[in-house]
C-alpha positions as CSV (number, residue, x, y, z in Angstrom):
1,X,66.9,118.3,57.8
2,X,64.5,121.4,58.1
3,X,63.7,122.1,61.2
4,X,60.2,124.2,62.6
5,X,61.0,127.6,63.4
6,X,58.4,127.4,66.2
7,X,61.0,125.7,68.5
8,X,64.1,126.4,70.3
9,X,66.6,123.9,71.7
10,X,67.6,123.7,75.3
11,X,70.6,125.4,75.1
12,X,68.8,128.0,73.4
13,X,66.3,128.7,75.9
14,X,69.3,128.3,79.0
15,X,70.7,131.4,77.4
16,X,67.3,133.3,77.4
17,X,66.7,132.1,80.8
18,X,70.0,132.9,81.9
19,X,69.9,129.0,83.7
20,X,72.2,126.0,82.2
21,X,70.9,123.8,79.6
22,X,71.1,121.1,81.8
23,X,68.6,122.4,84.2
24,X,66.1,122.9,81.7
25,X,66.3,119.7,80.8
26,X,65.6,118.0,83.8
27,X,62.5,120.6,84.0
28,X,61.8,119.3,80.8
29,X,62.1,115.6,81.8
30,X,59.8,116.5,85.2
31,X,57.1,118.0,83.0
32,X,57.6,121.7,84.1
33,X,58.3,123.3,81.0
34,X,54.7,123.1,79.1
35,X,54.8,122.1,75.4
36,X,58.2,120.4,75.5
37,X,58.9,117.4,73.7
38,X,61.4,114.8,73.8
39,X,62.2,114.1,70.0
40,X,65.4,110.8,70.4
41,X,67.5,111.9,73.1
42,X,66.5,115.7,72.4
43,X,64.0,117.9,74.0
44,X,62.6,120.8,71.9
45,X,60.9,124.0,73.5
46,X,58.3,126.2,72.3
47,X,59.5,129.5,72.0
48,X,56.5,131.0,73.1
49,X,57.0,129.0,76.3
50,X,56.9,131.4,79.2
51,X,59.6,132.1,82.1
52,X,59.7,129.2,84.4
53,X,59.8,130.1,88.3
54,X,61.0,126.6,89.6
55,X,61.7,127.8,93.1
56,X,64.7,129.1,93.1
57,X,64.2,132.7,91.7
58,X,64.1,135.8,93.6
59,X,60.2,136.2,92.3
60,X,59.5,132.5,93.3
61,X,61.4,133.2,97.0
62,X,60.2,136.4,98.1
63,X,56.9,135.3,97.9
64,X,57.3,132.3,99.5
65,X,58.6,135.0,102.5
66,X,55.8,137.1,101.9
67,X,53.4,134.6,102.5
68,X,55.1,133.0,105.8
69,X,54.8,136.6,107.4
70,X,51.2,136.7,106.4
């Protein structure tokens, strides 16, 4: 089976995003990680897909703290 070399699995992407590959796919299955599709019981990922910030990244948290001290 040839697959598109447009796409990257989630296991893939984990390592990139240095999160486990079962976190990204329950982003996946919540619709937070844009382009993703569910192919059987698969997901497949853009690989142009950009960083997620689900909350709880440094980035993601001190702006949070930022923004309380207003």
């Amino acid at each position: 089976m040839s697959m598109d070399l447009d796409w990257i699995t989630p296991q893939q992407a984990a390592e990139q995003r240095g999160i486990t590959d079962r976190r990204i796919q329950e982003l996946c299955a919540k619709g937070l990680v844009s382009g993703a599709v569910r192919l059987g019981r698969d997901w497949l990922i853009p690989k142009d897909t950009p960083k997620l910030l689900d909350g709880r990244t440094k980035a993601v948290k001190s702006s949070k703290k930022a923004y309380a001290r207003g």
